[in-house]
Kinemage of the C-alpha trace (Angstrom):
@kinemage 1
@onewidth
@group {chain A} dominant
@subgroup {mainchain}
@vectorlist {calphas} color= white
{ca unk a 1} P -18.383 -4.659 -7.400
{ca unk a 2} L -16.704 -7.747 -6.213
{ca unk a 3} L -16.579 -10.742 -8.056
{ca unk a 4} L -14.627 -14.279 -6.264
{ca unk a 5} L -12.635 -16.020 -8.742
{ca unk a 6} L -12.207 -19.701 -8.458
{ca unk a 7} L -9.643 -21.207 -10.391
{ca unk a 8} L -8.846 -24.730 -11.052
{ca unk a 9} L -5.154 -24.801 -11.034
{ca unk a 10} L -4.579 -28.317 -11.644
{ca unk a 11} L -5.179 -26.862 -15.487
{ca unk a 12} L -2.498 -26.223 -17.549
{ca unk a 13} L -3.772 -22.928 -18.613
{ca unk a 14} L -5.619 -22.216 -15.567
{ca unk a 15} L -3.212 -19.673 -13.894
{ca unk a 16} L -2.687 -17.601 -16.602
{ca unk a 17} L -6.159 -17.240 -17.994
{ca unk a 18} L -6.610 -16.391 -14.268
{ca unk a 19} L -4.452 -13.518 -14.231
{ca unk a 20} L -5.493 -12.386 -17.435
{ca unk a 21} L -9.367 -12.359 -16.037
{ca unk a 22} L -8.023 -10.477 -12.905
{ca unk a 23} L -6.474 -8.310 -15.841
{ca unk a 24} L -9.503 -7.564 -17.076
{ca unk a 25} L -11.649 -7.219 -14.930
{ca unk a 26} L -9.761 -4.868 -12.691
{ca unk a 27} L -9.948 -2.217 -15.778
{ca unk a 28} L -13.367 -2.356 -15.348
{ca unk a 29} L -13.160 -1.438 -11.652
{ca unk a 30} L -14.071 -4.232 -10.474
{ca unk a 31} L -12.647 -6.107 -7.433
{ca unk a 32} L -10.924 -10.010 -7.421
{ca unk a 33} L -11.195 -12.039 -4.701
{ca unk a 34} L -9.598 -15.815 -3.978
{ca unk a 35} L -9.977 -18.243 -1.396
{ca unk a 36} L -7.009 -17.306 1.086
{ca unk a 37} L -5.826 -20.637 0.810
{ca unk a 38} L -4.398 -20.118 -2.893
{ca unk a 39} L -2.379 -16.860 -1.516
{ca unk a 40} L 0.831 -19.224 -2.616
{ca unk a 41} L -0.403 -20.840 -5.247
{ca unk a 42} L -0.849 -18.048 -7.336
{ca unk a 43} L 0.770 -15.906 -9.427
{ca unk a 44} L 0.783 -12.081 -8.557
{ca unk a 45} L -2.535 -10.625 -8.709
{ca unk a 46} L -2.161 -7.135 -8.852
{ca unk a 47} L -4.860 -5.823 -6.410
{ca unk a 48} L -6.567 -8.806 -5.194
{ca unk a 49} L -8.164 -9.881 -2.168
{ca unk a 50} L -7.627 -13.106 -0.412
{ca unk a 51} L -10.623 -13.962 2.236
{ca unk a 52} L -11.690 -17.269 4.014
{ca unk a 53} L -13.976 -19.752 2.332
{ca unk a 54} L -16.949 -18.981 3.959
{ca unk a 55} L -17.094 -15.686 2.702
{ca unk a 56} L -15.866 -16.171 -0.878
{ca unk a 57} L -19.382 -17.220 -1.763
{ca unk a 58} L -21.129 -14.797 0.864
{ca unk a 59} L -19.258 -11.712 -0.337
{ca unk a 60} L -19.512 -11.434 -3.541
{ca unk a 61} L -21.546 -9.876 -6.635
{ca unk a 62} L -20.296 -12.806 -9.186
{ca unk a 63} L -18.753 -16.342 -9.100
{ca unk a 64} L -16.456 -16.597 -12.062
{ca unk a 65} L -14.765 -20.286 -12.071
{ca unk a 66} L -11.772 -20.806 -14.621
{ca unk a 67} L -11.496 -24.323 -15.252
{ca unk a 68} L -13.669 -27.055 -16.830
{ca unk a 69} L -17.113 -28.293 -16.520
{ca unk a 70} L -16.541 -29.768 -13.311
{ca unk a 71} L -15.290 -26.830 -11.690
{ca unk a 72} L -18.231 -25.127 -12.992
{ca unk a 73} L -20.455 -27.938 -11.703
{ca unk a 74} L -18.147 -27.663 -7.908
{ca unk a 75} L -18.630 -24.187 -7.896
{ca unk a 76} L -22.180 -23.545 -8.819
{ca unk a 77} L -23.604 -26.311 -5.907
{ca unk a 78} L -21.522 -24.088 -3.147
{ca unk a 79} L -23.271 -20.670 -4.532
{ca unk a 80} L -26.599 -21.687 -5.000
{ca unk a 81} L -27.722 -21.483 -1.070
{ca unk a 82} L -26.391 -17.552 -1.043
{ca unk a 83} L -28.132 -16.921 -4.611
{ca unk a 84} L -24.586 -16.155 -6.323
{ca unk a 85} L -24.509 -15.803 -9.799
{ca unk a 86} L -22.061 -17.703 -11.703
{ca unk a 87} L -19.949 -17.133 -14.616
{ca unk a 88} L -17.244 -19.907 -16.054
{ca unk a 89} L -14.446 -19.316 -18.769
{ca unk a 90} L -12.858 -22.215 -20.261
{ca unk a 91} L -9.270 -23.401 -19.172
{ca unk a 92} L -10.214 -26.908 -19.900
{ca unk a 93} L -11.372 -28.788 -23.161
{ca unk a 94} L -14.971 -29.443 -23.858
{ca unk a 95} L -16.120 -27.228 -21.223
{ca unk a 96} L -19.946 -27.155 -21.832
{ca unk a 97} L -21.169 -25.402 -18.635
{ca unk a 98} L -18.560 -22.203 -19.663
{ca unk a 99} L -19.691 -19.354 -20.997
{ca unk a 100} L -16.660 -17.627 -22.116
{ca unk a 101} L -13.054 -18.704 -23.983
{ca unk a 102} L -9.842 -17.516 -23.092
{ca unk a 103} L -9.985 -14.648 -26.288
{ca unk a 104} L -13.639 -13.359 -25.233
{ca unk a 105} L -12.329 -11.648 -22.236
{ca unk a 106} L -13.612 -8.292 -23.301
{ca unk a 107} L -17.370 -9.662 -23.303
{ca unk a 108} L -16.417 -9.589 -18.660
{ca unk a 109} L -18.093 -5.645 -19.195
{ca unk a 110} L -21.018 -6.976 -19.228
{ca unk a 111} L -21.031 -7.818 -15.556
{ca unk a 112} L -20.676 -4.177 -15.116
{ca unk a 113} L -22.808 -2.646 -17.853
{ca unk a 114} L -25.890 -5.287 -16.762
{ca unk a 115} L -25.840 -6.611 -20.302
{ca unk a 116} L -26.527 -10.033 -19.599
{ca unk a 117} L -29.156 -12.093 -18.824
{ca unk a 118} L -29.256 -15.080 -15.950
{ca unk a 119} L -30.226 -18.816 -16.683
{ca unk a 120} L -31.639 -20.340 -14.353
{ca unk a 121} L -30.458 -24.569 -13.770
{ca unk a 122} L -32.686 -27.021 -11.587
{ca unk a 123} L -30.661 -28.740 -9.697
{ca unk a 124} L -31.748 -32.222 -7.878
{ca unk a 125} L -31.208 -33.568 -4.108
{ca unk a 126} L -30.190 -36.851 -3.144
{ca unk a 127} L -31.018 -38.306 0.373
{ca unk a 128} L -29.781 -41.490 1.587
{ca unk a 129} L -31.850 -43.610 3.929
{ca unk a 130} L -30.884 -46.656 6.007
{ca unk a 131} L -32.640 -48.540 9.184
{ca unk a 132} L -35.284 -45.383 9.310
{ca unk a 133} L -31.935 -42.939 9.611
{ca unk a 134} L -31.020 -39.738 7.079
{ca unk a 135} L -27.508 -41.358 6.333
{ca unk a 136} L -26.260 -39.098 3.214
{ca unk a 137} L -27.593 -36.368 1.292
{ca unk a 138} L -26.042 -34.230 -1.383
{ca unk a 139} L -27.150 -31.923 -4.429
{ca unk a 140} L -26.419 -32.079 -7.684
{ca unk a 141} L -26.261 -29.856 -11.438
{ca unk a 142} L -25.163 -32.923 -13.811
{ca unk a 143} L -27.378 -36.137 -12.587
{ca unk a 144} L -27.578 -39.097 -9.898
{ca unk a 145} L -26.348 -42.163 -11.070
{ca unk a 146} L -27.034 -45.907 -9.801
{ca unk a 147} L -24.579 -48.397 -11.379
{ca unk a 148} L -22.989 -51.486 -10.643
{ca unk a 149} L -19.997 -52.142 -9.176
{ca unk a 150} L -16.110 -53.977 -10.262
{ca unk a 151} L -18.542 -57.357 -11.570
{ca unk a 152} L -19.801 -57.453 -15.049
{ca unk a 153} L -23.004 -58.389 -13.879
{ca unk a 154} L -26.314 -56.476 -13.678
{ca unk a 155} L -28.086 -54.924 -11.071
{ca unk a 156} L -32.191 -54.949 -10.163
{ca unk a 157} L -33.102 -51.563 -9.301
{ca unk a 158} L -37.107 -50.425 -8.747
{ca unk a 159} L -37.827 -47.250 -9.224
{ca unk a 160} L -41.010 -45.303 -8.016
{ca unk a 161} L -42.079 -42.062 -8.955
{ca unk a 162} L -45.013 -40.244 -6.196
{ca unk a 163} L -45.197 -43.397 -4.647
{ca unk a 164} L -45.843 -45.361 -7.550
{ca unk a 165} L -43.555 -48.300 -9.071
{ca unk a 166} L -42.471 -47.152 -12.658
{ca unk a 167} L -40.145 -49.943 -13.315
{ca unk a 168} L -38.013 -52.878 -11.608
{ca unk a 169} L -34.710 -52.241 -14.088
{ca unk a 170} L -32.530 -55.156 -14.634
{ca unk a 171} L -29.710 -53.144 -16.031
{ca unk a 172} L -26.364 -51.865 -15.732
{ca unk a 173} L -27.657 -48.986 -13.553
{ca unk a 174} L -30.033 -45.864 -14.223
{ca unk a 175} L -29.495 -42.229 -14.312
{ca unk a 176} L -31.207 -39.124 -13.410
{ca unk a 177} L -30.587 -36.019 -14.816
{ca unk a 178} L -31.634 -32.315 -14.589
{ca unk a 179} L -31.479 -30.833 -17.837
{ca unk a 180} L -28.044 -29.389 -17.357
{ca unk a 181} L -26.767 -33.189 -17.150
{ca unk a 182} L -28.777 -34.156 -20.263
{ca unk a 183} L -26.086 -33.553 -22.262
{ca unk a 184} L -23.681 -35.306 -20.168
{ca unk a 185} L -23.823 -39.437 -18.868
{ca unk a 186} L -27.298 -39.222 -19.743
{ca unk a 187} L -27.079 -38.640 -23.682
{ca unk a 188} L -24.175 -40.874 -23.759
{ca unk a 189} L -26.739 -44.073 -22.246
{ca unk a 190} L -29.410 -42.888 -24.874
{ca unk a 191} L -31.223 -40.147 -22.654
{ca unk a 192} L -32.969 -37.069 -24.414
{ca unk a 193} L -31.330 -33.750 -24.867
{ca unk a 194} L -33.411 -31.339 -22.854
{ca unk a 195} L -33.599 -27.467 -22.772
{ca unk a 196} L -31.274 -26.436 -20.085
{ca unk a 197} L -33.919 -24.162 -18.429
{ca unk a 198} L -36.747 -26.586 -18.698
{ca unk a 199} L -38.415 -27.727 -15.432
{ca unk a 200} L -37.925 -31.336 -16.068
{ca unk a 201} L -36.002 -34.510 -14.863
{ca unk a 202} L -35.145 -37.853 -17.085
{ca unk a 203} L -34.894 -40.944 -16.204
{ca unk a 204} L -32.220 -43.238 -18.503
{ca unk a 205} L -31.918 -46.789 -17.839
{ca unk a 206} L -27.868 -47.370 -18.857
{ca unk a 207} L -27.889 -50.774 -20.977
{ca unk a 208} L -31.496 -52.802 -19.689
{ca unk a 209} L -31.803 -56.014 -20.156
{ca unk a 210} L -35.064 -55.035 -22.017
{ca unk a 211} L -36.548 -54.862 -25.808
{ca unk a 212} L -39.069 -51.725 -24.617
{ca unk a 213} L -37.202 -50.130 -22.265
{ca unk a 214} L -37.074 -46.059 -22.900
{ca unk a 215} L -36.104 -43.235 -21.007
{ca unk a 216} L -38.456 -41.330 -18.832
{ca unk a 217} L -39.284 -37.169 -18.725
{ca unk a 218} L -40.659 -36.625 -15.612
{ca unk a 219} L -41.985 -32.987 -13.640
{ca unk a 220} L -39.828 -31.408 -11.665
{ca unk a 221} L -41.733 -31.799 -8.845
{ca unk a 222} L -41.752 -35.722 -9.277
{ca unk a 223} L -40.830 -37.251 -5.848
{ca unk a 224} L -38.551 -40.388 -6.657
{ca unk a 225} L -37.476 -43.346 -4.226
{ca unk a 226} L -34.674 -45.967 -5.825
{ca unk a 227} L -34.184 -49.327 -3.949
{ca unk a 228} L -31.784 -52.202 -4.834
{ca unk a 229} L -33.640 -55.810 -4.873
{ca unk a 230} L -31.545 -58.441 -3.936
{ca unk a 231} L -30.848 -61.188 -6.064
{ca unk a 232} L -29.039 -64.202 -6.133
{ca unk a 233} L -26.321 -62.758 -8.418
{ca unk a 234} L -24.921 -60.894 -5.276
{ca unk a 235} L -23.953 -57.152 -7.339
{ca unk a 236} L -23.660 -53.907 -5.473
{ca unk a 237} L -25.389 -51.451 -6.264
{ca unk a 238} L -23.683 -47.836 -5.899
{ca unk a 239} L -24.763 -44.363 -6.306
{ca unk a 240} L -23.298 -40.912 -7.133
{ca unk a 241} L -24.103 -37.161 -7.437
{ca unk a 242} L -22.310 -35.559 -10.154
{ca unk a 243} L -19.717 -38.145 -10.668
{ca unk a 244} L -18.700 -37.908 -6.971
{ca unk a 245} L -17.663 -40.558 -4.719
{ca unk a 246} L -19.527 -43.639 -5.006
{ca unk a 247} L -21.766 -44.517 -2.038
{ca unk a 248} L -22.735 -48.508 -1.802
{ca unk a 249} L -26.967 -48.389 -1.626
{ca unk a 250} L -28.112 -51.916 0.190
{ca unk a 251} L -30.877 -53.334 -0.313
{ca unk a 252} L -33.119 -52.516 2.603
{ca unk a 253} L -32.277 -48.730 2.135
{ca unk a 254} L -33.449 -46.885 -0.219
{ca unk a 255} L -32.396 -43.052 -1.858
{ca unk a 256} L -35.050 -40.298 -1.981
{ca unk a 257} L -34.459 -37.684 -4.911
{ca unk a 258} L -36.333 -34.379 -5.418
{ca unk a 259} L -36.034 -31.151 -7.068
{ca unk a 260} L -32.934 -28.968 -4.890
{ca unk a 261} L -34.634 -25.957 -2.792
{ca unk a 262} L -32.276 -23.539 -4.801
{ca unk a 263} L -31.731 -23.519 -8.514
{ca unk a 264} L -27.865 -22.398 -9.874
{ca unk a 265} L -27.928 -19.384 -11.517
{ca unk a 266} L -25.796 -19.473 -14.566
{ca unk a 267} L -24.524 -15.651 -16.675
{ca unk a 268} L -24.963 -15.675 -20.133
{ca unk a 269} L -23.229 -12.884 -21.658
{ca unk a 270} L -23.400 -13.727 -25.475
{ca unk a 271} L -26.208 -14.306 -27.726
{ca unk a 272} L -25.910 -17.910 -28.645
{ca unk a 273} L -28.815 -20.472 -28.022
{ca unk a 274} L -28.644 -24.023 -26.692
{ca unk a 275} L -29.087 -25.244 -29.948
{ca unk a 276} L -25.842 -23.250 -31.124
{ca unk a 277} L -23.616 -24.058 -27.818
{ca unk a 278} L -24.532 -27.714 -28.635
{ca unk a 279} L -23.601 -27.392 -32.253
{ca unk a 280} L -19.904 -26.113 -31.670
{ca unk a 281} L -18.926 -27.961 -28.889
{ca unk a 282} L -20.019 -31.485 -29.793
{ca unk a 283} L -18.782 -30.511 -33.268
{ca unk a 284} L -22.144 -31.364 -34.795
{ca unk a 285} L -22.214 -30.509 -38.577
{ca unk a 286} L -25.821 -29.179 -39.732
């Protein structure tokens, strides 16, 4: 078995939680490899392999990212198209999208014993469309966001859903999220906390100018388009997937979002629920 580690070393803890997963895992038998680029970075790794990047997804049983939720989020959009598994262990804070802590190292047998089950995460595509042309497209775990720009002023947006207007939002932006990313910018604007396996998207307006505007649950086979109006205020209207960089969206062109072709496959190796993973790391009292 061969499992590519992917380590975020910009975290303090992240290179020797790293070595104490390689630790670990190689007394199970099982092989570590890295992206040949962190061959100096590192610290010794007894026994590991060091391959290009196009095969540390490709050639591989298991993905296991140490690092933080956007590692996680990184990591799992690159090994969804080869149906890679994915595993993360906390070297970060909050970490939500991690399955394991530094001190549950011993639960890693169950990538070799089979003991674990896999959770499968919808994942949404953006595509960017200008003068008739494909100008940007790009997937996404968390959620797309529209927002305005460096002025405090708000933006119109119009939203359809299958072809149909749903709303012309006069807001500071909107967000759509899978259900992975409704615990993320989405809950924080007001959004509804969703079952991470459930075949849905949301729709959040962030802030609307509005007394009776609510968020949205939509299918996951909903086909959106988002276009900015223009009005005489002047704002820009900007987009990102996942919290990436920010595109500029004109008006004239418009963004097409849909359910990804590939879902991210996510291990779960201990028996806690959503509702209990929720609980302890938003430090919700019952």
């Amino acid at each position: 078995m061969t499992v590519s580690v992917i380590p975020n070393l910009t975290r303090e803890k992240a290179a020797d939680v790293t070595v104490a997963v390689c630790e670990a895992l190689r007394g199970l038998g099982v092989c570590c490899q890295f992206d040949r680029a962190l061959r100096s970075a590192l610290p010794p790794v007894p026994g590991a392999a060091f391959v290009p990047q196009d095969a540390l997804y490709r050639d591989c049983d298991f993905v296991l990212v140490i690092g933080g939720d956007g590692s996680v989020i990184r990591a799992a959009k690159a090994a969804a198209p080869y149906g890679k598994k994915l595993l993360g262990v906390n070297a970060g804070r909050l970490a939500y999208l991690c399955e394991l802590d530094p001190t549950e190292l011993d639960r890693l047998s169950a990538l070799v014993t089979g003991e674990y089950t896999v959770r499968r995460r919808l994942m949404l595509k953006a595509e960017f469309y200008e003068d008739g042309a494909l100008r940007y497209e790009d997937t996404c775990i968390n959620d797309i966001a529209f927002a305005r720009g460096r002025e405090i002023r708000l933006v119109d947006i119009r939203v359809k859903a299958n072809g149909k207007v749903i709303a012309d939002y006069i807001a500071d932006g909107v967000i759509f999220a899978t259900p992975t990313g409704s615990t993320a910018y989405s809950m924080s604007a007001g959004g509804p906390i969703i079952e991470p396996t459930a075949d849905v998207i949301s729709l959040t307006p962030v802030c609307p100018h509005s007394l009776i505007c609510r968020p949205y649950i939509f299918a996951a086979d909903t086909v959106f388009e988002v276009t900015a109006r223009e009005r005489d205020t002047g704002e820009q209207v900007y987009f990102s997937c996942d919290g990436a960089e920010s595109l500029p969206l004109p008006p004239g062109g418009y963004v097409r979002i849909t359910r990804a072709a590939t879902d991210a496959l996510f291990v779960a190796v201990k028996p806690d629920n959503f509702i209990d993973v929720l609980n302890q790391k938003m430090e919700i009292k019952k």
